[in-house]
Structure formats: C-alpha cells, structure tokens
Chimera marker file (.cmm) of the C-alpha trace (Angstrom):
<marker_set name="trace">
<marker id="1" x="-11.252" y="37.634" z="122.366" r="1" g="1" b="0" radius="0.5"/>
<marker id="2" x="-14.449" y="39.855" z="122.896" r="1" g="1" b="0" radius="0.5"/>
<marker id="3" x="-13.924" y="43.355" z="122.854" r="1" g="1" b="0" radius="0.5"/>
<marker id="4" x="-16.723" y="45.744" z="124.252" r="1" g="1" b="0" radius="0.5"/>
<marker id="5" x="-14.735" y="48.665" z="125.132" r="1" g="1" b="0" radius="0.5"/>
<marker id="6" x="-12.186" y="49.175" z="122.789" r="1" g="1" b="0" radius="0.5"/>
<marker id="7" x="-9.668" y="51.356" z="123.241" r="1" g="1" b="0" radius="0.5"/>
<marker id="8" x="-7.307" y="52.594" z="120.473" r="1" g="1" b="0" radius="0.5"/>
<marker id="9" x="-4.677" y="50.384" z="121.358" r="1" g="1" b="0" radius="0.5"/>
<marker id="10" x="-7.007" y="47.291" z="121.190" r="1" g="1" b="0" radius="0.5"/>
<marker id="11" x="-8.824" y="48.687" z="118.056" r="1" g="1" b="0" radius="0.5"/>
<marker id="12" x="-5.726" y="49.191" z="116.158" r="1" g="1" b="0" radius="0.5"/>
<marker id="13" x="-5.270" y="45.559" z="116.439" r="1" g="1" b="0" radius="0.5"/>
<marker id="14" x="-8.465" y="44.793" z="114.798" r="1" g="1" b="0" radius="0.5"/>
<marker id="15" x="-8.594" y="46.945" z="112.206" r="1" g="1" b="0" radius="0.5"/>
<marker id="16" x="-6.671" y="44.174" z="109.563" r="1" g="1" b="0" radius="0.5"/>
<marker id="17" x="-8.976" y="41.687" z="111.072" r="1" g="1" b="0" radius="0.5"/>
<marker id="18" x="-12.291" y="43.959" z="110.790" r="1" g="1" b="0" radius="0.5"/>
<marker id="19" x="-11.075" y="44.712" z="106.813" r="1" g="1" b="0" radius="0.5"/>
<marker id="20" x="-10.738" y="41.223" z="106.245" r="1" g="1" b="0" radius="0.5"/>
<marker id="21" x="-14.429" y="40.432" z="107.684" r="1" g="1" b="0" radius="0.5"/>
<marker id="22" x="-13.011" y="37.820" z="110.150" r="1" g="1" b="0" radius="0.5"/>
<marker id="23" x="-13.893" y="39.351" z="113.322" r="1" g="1" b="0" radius="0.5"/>
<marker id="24" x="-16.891" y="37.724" z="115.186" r="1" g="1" b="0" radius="0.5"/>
<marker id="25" x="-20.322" y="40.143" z="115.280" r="1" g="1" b="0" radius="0.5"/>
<marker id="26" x="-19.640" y="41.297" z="118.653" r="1" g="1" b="0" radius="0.5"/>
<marker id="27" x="-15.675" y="42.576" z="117.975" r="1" g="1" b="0" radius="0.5"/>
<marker id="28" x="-17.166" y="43.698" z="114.337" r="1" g="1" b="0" radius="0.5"/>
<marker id="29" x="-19.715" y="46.012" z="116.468" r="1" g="1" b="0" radius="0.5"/>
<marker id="30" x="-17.036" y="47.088" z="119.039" r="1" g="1" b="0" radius="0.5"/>
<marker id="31" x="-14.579" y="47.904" z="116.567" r="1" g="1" b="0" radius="0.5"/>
<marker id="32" x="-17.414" y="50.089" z="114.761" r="1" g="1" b="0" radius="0.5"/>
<marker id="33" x="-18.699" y="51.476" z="117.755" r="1" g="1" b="0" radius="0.5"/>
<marker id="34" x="-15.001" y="52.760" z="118.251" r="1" g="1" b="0" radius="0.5"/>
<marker id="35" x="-14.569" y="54.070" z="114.919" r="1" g="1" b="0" radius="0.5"/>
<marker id="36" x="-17.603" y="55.729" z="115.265" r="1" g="1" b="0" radius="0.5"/>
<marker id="37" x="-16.162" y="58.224" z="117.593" r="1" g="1" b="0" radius="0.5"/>
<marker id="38" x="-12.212" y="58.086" z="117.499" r="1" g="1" b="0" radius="0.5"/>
<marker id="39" x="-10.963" y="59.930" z="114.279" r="1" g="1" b="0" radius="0.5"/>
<marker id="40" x="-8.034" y="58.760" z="114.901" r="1" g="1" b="0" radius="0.5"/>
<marker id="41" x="-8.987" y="55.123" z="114.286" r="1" g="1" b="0" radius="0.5"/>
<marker id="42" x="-11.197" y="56.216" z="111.762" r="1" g="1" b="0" radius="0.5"/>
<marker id="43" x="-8.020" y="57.525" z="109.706" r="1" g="1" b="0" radius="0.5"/>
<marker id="44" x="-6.162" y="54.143" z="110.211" r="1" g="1" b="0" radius="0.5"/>
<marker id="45" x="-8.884" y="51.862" z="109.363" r="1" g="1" b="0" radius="0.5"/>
<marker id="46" x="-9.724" y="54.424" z="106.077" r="1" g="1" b="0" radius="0.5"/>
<marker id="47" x="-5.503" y="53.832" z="105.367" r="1" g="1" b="0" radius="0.5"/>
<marker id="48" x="-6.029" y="50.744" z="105.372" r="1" g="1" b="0" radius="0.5"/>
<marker id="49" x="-8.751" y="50.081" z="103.176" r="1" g="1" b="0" radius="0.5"/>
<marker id="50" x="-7.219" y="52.892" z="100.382" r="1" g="1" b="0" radius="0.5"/>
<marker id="51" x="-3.757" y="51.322" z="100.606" r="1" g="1" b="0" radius="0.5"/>
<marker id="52" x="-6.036" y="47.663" z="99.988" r="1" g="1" b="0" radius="0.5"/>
<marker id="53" x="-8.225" y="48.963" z="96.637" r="1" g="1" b="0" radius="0.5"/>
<marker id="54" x="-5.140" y="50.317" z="95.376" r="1" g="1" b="0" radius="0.5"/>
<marker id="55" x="-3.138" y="47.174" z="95.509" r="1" g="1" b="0" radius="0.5"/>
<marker id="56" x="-6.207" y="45.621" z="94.369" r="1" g="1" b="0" radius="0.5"/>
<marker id="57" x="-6.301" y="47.762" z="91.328" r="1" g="1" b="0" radius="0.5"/>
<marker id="58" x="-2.532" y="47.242" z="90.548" r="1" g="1" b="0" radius="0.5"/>
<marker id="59" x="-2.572" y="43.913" z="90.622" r="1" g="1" b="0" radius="0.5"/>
<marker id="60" x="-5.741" y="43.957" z="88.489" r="1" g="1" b="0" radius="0.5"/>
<marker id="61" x="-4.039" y="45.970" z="85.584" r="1" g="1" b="0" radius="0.5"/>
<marker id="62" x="-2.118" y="43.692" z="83.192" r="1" g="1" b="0" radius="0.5"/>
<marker id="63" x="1.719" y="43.332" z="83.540" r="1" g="1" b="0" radius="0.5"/>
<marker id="64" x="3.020" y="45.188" z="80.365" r="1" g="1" b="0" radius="0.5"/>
<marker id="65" x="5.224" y="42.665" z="77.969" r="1" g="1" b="0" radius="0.5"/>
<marker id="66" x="8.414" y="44.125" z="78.645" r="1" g="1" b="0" radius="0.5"/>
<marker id="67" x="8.325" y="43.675" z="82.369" r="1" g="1" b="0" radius="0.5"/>
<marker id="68" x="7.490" y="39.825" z="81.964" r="1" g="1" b="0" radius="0.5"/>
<marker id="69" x="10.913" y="39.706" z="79.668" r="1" g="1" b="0" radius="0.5"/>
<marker id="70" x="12.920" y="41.504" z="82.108" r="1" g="1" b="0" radius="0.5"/>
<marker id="71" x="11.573" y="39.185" z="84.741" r="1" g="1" b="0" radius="0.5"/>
<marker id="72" x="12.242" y="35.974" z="82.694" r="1" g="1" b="0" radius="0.5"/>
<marker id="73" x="15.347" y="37.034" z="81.779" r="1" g="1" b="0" radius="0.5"/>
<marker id="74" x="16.349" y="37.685" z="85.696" r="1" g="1" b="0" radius="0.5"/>
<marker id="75" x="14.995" y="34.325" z="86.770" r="1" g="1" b="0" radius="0.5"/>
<marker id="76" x="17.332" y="32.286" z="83.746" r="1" g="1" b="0" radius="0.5"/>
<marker id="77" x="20.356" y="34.767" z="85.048" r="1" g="1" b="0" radius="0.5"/>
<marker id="78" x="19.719" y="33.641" z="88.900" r="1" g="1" b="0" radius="0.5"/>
<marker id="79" x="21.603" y="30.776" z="89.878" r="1" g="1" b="0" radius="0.5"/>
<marker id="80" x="20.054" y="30.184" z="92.973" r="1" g="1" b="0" radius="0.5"/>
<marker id="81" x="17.859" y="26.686" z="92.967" r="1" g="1" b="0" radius="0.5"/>
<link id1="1" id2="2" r="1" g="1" b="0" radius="0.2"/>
<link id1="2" id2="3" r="1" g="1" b="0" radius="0.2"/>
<link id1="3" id2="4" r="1" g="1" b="0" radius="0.2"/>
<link id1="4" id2="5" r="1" g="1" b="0" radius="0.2"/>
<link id1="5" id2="6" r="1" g="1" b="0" radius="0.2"/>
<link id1="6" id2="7" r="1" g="1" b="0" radius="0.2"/>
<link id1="7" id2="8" r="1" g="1" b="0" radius="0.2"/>
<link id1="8" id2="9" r="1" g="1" b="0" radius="0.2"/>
<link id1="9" id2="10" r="1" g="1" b="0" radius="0.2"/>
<link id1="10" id2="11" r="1" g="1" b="0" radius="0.2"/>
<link id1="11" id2="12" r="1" g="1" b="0" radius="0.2"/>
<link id1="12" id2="13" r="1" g="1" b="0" radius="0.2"/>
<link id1="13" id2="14" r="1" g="1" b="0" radius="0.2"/>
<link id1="14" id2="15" r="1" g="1" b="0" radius="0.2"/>
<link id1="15" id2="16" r="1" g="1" b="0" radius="0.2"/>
<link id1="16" id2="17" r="1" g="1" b="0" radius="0.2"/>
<link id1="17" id2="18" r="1" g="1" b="0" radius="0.2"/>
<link id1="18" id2="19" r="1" g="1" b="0" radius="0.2"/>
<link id1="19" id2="20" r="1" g="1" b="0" radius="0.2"/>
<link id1="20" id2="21" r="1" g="1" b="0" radius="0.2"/>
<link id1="21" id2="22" r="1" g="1" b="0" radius="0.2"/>
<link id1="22" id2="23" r="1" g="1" b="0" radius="0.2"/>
<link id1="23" id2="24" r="1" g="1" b="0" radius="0.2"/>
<link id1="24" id2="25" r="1" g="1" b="0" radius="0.2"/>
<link id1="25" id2="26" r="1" g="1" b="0" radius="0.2"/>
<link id1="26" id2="27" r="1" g="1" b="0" radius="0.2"/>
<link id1="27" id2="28" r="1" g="1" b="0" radius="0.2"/>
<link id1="28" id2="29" r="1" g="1" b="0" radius="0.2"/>
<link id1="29" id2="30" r="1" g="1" b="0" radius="0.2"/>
<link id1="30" id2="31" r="1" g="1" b="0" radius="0.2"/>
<link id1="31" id2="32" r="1" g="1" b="0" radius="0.2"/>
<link id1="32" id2="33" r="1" g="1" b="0" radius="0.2"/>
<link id1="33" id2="34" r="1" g="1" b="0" radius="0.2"/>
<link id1="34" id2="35" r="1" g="1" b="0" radius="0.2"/>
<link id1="35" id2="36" r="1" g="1" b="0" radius="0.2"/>
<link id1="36" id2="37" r="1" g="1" b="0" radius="0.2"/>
<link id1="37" id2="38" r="1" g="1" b="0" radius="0.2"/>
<link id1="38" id2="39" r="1" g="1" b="0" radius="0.2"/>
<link id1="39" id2="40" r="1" g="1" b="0" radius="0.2"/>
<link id1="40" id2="41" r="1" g="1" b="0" radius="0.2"/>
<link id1="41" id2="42" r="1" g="1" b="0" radius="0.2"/>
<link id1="42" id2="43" r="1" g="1" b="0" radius="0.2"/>
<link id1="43" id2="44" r="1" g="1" b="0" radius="0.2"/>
<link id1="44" id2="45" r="1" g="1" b="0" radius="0.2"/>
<link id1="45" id2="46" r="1" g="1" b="0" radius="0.2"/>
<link id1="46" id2="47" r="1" g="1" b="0" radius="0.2"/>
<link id1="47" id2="48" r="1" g="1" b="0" radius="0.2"/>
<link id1="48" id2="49" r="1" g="1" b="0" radius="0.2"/>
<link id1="49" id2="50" r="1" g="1" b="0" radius="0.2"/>
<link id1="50" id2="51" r="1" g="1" b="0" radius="0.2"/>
<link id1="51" id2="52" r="1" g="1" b="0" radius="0.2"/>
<link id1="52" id2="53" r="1" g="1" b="0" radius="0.2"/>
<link id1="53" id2="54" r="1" g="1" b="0" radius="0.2"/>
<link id1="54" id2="55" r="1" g="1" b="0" radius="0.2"/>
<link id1="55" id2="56" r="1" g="1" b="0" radius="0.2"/>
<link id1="56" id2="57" r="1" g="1" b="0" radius="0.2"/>
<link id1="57" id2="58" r="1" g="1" b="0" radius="0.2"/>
<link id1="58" id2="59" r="1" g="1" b="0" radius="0.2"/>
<link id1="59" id2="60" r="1" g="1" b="0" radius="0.2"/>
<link id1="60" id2="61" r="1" g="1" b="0" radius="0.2"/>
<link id1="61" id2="62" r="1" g="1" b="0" radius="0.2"/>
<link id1="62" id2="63" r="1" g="1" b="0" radius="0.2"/>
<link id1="63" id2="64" r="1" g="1" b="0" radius="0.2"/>
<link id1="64" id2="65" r="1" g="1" b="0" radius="0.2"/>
<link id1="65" id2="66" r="1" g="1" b="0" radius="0.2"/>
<link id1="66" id2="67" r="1" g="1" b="0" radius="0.2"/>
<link id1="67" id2="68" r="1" g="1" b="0" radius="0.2"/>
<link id1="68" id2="69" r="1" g="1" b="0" radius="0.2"/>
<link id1="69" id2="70" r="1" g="1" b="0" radius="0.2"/>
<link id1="70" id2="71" r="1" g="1" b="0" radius="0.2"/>
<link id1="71" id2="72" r="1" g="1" b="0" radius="0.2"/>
<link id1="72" id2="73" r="1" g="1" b="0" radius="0.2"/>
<link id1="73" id2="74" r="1" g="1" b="0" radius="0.2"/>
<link id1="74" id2="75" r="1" g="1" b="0" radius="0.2"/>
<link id1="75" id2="76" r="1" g="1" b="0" radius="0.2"/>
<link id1="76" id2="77" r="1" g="1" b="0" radius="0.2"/>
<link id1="77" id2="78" r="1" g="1" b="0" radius="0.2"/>
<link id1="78" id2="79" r="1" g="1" b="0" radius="0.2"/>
<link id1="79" id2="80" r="1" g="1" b="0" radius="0.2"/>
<link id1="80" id2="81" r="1" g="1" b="0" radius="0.2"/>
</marker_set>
C-alpha cells in the first residue's frame, strides 16, 4: 500500500510498521513527511519507541534468583499439560 498523503488515521497505522523498519522507502518517507508536521503523530510514534527501549532494557536486565524459583515452583504446581 503506498501512502503519499498520509493522514493521521493512515499514519497511525504505520507507525508499528515504520518502528520496525518494514515499511517500503516511499511509506517510510510519507510516514516521516507526516510526522514532520503533525505533533500529534509525532507523540504516538515517540510512545512508541519509549515504551520499545524500555521493554528492551527490562528484558535486558537479569531475572533476579528468587523470581526464577517462584516461577519453577508455579510451573511443577500447574497441572495443566
């Protein structure tokens, strides 16, 4: 889908798409042509990136000893196969 004149509605749509880099040049240069001048866009598509490098970081960090036990010891209490 080729979008030259994107509209908020249409650029909301993108925005996962344009984060993940899997947009082709011409949607990638819509969808920054449109962030270039709606804010409100801009917001969403900053969201979305913050809400991605924290997640990244998180799941970077270790997982502290005592949550792996509590986890193991949920998984040998679940009876479900």
């Amino acid at each position: 889908m080729t979008i030259m004149h994107v509209a908020c509605a249409e650029a909301e749509q993108f925005l996962q798409a344009y984060a993940d880099r899997v947009l082709t040049i011409d949607e990638i240069h819509a969808v920054e042509r449109h962030l270039a001048v709606c804010p409100h866009c801009a917001r969403c598509y900053q969201f979305e990136t913050e809400v991605r490098a924290q997640l990244k970081r998180v799941c970077d960090e270790p997982c502290p000893e005592s949550l792996k036990v509590r986890l193991r010891n949920l998984c040998a209490e679940c009876d479900c196969e």
